[in-house]
N, C-alpha and C positions, 0 to 999 in steps of 0.2 A: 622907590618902588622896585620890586624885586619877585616878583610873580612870574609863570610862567605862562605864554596863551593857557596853557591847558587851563590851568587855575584862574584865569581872567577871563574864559565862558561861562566859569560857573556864579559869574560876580554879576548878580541884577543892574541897568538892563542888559547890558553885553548878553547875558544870556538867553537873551529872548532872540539874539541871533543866530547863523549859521555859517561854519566852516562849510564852506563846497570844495577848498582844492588846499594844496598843502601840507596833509596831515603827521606827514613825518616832522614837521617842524614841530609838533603844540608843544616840545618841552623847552623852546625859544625864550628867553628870559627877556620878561617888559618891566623893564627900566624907568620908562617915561611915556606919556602921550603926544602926541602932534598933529595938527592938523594940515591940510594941505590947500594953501589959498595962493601959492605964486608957482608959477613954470618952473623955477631953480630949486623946486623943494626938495632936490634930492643932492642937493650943497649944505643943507642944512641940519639935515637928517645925521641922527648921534647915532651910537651902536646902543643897542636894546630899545629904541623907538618903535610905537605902534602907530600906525598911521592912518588917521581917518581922512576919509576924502568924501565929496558925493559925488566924482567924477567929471567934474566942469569940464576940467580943463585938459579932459582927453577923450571926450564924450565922441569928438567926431572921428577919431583914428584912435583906434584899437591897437594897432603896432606902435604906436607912444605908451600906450599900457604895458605891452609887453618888456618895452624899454625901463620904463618904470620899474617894474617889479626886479629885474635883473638888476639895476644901480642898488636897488634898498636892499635887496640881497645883499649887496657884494659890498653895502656900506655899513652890514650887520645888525639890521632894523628886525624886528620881533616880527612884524607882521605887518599888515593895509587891512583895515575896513572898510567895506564900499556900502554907501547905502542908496537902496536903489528905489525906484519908484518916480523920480524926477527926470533925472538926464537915459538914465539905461535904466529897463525892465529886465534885464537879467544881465549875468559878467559874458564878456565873449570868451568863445570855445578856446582862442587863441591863448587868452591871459590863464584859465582853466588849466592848460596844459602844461603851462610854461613853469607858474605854482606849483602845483603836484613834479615837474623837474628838477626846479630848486629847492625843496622843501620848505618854501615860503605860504607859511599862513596865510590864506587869502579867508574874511569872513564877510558875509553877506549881513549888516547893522543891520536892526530891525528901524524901520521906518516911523513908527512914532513917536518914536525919541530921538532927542536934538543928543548934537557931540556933548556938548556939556554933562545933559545926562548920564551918558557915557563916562567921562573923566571923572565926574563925579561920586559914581558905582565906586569907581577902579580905588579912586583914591581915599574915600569912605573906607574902603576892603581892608589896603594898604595899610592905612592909620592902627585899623582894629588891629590887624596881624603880628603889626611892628609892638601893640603894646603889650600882647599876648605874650608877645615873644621877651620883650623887656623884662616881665612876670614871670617869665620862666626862666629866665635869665639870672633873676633878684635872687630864685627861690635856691638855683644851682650854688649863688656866691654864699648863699648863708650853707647851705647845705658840706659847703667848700670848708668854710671858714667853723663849721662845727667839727668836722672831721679831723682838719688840722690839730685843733686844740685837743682833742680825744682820738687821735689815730687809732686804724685798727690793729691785728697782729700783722708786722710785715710781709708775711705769706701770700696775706688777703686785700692789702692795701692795693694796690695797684687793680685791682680789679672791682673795688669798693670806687676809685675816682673814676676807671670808667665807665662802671654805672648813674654814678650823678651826677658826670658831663652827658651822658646821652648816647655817645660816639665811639666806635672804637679804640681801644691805644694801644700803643708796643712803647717799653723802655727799653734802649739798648744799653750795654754798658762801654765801658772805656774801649774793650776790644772788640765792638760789635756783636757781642753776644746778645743775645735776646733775653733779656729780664724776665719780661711779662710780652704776652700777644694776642690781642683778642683781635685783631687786624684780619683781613683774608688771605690765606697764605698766599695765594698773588699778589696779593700788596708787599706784604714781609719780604718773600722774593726781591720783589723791583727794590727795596729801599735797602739790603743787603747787598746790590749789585753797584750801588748808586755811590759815589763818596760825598760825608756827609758832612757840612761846612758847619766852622762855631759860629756863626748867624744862622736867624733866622732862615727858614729856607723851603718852598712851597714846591710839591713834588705832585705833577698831571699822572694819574690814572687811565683806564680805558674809562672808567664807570664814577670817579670822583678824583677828588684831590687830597693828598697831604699833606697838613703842617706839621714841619720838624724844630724843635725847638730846642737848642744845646740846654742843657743842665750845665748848671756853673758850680764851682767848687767856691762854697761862700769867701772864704780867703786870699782866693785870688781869683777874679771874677773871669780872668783872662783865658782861664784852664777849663774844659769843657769834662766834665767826668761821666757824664755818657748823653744821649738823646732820647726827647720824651716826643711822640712819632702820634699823630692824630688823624682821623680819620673825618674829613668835611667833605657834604656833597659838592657837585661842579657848581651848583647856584650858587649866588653869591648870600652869603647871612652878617646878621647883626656884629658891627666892632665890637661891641660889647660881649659879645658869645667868644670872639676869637682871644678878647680879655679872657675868659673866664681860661680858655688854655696856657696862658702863661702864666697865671693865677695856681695852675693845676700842677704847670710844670716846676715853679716855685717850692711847693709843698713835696716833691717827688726829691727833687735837689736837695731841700733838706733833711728828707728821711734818708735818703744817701751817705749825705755827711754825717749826720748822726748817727747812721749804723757805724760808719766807718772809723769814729770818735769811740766810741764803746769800746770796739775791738783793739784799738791801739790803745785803748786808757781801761783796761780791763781790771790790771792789778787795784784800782780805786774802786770799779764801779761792781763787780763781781766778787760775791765773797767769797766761792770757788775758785777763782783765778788767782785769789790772794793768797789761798791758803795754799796753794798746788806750786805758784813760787817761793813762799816759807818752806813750804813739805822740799824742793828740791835745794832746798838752801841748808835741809834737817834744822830747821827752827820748829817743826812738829810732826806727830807723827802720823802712819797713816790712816790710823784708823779717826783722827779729826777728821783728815779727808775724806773718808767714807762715810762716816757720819754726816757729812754737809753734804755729799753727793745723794744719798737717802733722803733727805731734807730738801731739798732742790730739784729732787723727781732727775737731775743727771745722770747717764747711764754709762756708768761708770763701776766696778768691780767686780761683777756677774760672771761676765766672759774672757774668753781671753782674745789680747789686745796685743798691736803693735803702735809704735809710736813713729811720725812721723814729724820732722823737722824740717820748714823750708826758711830757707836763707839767702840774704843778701850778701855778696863781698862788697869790700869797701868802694864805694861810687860818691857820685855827687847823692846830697840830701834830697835835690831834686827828683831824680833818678830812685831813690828808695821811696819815696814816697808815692812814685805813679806808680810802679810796679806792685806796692805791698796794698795798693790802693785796687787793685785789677786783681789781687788773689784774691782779696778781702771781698770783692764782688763775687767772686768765683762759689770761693764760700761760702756765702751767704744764699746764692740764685742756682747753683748747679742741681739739678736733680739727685746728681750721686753720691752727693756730699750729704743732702737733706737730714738723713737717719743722724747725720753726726756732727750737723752743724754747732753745738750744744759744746762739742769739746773741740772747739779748737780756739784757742789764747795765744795772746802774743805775750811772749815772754822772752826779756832782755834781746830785745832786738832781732829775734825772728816766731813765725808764727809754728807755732806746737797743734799737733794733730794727734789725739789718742782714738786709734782705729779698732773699735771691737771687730771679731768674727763674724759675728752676725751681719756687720754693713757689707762685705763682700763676696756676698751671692751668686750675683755676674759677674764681680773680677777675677775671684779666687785669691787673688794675691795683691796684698797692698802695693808692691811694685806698679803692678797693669792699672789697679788705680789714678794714679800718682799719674801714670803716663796719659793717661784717657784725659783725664778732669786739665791738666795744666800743661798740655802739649803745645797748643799755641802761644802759651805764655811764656816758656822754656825759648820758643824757638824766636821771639822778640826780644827777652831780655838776652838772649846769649849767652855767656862763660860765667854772668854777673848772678846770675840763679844757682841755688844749690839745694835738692830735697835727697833729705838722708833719712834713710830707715832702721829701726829697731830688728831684732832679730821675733820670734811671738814671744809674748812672756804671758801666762799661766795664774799667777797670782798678784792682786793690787799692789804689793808692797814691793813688789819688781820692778816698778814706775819707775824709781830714779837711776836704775838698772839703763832700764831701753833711753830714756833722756840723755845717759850719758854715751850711750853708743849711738848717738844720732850725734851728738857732739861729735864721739872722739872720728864718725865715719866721715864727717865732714872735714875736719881736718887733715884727716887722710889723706883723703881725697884729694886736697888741697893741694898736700907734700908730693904725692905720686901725680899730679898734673893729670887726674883721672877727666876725661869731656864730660862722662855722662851726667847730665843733668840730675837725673834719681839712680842714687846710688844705696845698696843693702849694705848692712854694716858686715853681713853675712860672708860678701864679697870680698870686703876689704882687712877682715879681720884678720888675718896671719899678717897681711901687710902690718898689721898696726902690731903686731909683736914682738913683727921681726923686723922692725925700720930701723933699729941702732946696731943692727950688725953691719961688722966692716967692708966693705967694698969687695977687698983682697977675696975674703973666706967665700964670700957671692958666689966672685968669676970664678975660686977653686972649686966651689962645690957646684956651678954649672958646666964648667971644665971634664969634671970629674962623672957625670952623669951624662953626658951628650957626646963624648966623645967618639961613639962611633957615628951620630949624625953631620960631626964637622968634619970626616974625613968625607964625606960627600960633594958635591959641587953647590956653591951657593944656592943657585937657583932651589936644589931640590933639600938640600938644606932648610931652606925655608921656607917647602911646603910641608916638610915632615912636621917641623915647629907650628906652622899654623894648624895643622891636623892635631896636634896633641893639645891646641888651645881649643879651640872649639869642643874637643872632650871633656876637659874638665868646665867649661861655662856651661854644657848642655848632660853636667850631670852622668855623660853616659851613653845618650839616648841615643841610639846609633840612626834612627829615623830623621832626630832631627838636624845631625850632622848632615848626613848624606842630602837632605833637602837643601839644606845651607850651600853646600859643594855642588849642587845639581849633580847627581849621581844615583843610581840604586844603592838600594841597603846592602843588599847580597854583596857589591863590588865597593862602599865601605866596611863593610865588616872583614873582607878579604885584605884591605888595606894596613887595619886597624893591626891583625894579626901578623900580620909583615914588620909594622914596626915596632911591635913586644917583641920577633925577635930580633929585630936589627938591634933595640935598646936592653934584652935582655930581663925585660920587665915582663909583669902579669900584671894587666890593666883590670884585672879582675881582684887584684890585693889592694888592700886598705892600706898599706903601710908603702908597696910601691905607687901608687896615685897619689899619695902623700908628697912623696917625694919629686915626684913630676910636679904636682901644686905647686911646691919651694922653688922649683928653676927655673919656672914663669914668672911667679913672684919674684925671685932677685932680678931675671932679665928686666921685666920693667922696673924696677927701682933703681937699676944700674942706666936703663935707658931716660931715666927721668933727673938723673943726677949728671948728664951727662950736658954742656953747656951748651 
């Protein structure tokens, strides 16, 4: 039995009684019944016990009553019915007061009904409740097990099971990211704050409880690839209902892995994927591809696009596999990705991202992308992450164009021991020109250009150098230099002029900017070849 007082006034006869003291208690969970016929009944008393008595056995001392109600308090009992008419004509003031202190249900049984009657009601109630509840229980598992078989679109999945469970739910994913949340964002809060175990694991609210249930990676049961996060009131309900959520969380797991099987086995399952690695292999040409992308409703040759390449270095399989496992979530569940989840494929071993114009509204630039969406991922996998970017390209048949400068900026990158995680190929392309030139000619022709900065002192030496770096990454912008520097504009721009002419250069020539680009460029190639 699992009823609360509240709900067990309204269960004939109980109900033909009265609550006089108590009333913060009625959402008290009644467990079970008992009667009260020996002196020690409060040794015997369980937690969630309601307690009928006709008051024998305290009839002539009222502070035994009060004693009384403090033990069944304190030993977690639902409640005492007292029926009166026999021993007492009404509860004393004392017992009155002491109830309404502890939030202990005190109800006044009505008198023409024996306890049996009572249990009887209760347990009558109970039986119907428990079958109702089985019934709706049945209707959920078939409703469960129809959906499995006919999923919806994954968009909508997750929000289709928590409709016919009843109850709220959040998925998380691998890195705590929030899938899906129909939860209260106070709850989402506490279970974000909370670390979450690969067992089962029951999480107290102010207002209910939740069960958190790992999602297992079918292949190895051991590996949790995110948490399917449910919303139960504090009552206790049917094993069978709490079935139906691992039941729920089962079906989530495998949509999971199944999404995450697609995308690694894409060249099979996708005839766009098939053809886009033939097309970069020039086994066909592009206008096949456009034609299947027209065919496939793909949004793909309209705009213009940059291409995005993320990459593993060589790790344990382990290791490639969670991480490619955590984009591939990323991808799939990120808001900002949505517009363009459609293009992205994994191809020979890293996942390929073709970015129209149109998806970067709010970023402006596929770089800030790149960094928004996979920041925390960047910053777990480490040195072991690499996303390279296309420069924009303008026409569909460009594609194997920016593929290969996401290749070649990767490798670049590689060679010059570049940190940053998202690298332009924009950035790195003179490097990749000018990487076979010899050492010697470097140091001469930075020799040859900085010479009047190394007559300087070290130290200031190498603020001139950092100030001429910061110029050429920020384009120019003499705002964003001096922000960078903590300074006024007015007293970098005074600076900037100082050293055109210490260096003899016009920062304002295309052909001297050039040339400064070159002696940063060899310096760190000379600084990266350096053991």
């Amino acid at each position: 039995m699992y009823l609360t007082v509240e709900d067990a006034l309204t269960i004939y006869p109980l109900s033909e009684g009265k609550l006089t003291a108590g009333h913060s208690g009625l959402n008290r969970i009644v467990k079970s019944v008992n009667v009260m016929d020996a002196p020690d009944i409060t040794d015997w008393v369980r937690e969630g016990d309601i307690l009928f008595t006709s008051a024998f056995l305290i009839k002539d001392n009222p502070a035994e009553g009060v004693r009384l109600l403090q033990k069944l308090a304190q030993r977690g009992a639902a409640g005492i019915g007292i029926k009166l008419g026999r021993y007492w004509l009404s509860v004393p003031e004392d017992m009155l007061v002491e109830a309404d202190r502890l939030g202990f249900p005190l109800i006044e049984l009505p008198f023409p009904f024996t306890f049996s009657d009572q249990m009887k009601g209760l347990f009558n109630a109970e039986l119907q409740r428990n079958t109702q509840m089985l019934h709706g229980v049945l209707s959920k598992q078939k409703e469960l097990v129809r959906f499995a078989l006919k999923p919806d679109d994954p968009h909508t999945m997750f929000k289709r099971i928590s409709t016919i469970l009843g109850f709220p739910l959040a998925v998380v994913g691998l890195r705590r990211q929030t899938l899906f949340s129909s939860l209260a964002p106070a709850d989402l809060e506490l279970v974000s704050k909370r670390p979450l175990k690969p067992t089962l694991q029951w999480i107290r609210t102010n207002t209910d409880r939740l069960l958190c249930i790992p999602l297992h990676n079918h292949k190895a049961r051991s590996e949790a690839v995110g948490f399917a996060i449910f919303q139960t009131p504090r009552s206790a309900f049917l094993k069978e209902e709490e079935g139906l959520f691992h039941q729920a969380a089962e079906i989530i797991a495998h949509h999971l892995h199944t999404l995450e099987r697609e995308h690694m086995e894409q060249s099979t399952q996708s005839e766009f994927a098939s053809l886009l690695k033939n097309y970069l292999k020039q086994k066909n040409s592009i206008d096949t591809l456009l034609e299947c992308a027209t065919r496939l409703g793909i949004p793909f040759g309209h705009d213009p696009y940059t291409c995005a390449l993320i990459s593993l270095s060589d790790t344990e399989e382990a290791n490639k596999v969670h991480f490619f496992r955590m984009i591939l979530q990323e991808c799939q569940y990120n808001p900002l990705l949505e517009s363009i989840s459609k293009l992205c494929f994994y191809i020979d071993g890293a996942i390929l991202f073709i970015i129209p114009a149109t998806a970067l509204i709010s970023d402006k630039k596929p770089v800030n992308l790149m960094n928004r969406v996979f920041a925390d991922i960047t910053k777990e996998a480490g040195s072991i992450l690499r996303i390279t970017l296309s420069r924009s390209m303008y026409k569909p048949e460009q594609l194997e164009n920016a593929y290969r400068e996401c290749v070649d900026a990767r490798e670049t990158a590689e060679h010059l021991q570049i940190e940053n995680h998202v690298i332009e190929f924009e950035s790195v392309e003179m490097a990749y020109m000018f990487k076979s030139v010899p050492a010697e000619k470097m140091i001469h022709f930075i020799d040859m250009t900085l010479a009047s900065i190394f007559n300087k002192s070290p130290e200031s030496a190498q603020d001139l150098i950092h100030t001429l770096e910061l110029y050429i990454e920020n384009n120019g912008q003499i705002n964003e230099i001096a922000k960078q520097l903590f300074v006024h504009r007015n007293t970098m721009a005074y600076r900037l002029e100082k050293k055109s002419e210490l260096l003899q250069i016009d920062l304002k020539s295309y052909s001297d900017l050039f040339k400064i680009k070159l002696v940063l460029l060899f310096k760190q190639a000379l600084n990266n070849k350096q053991p």
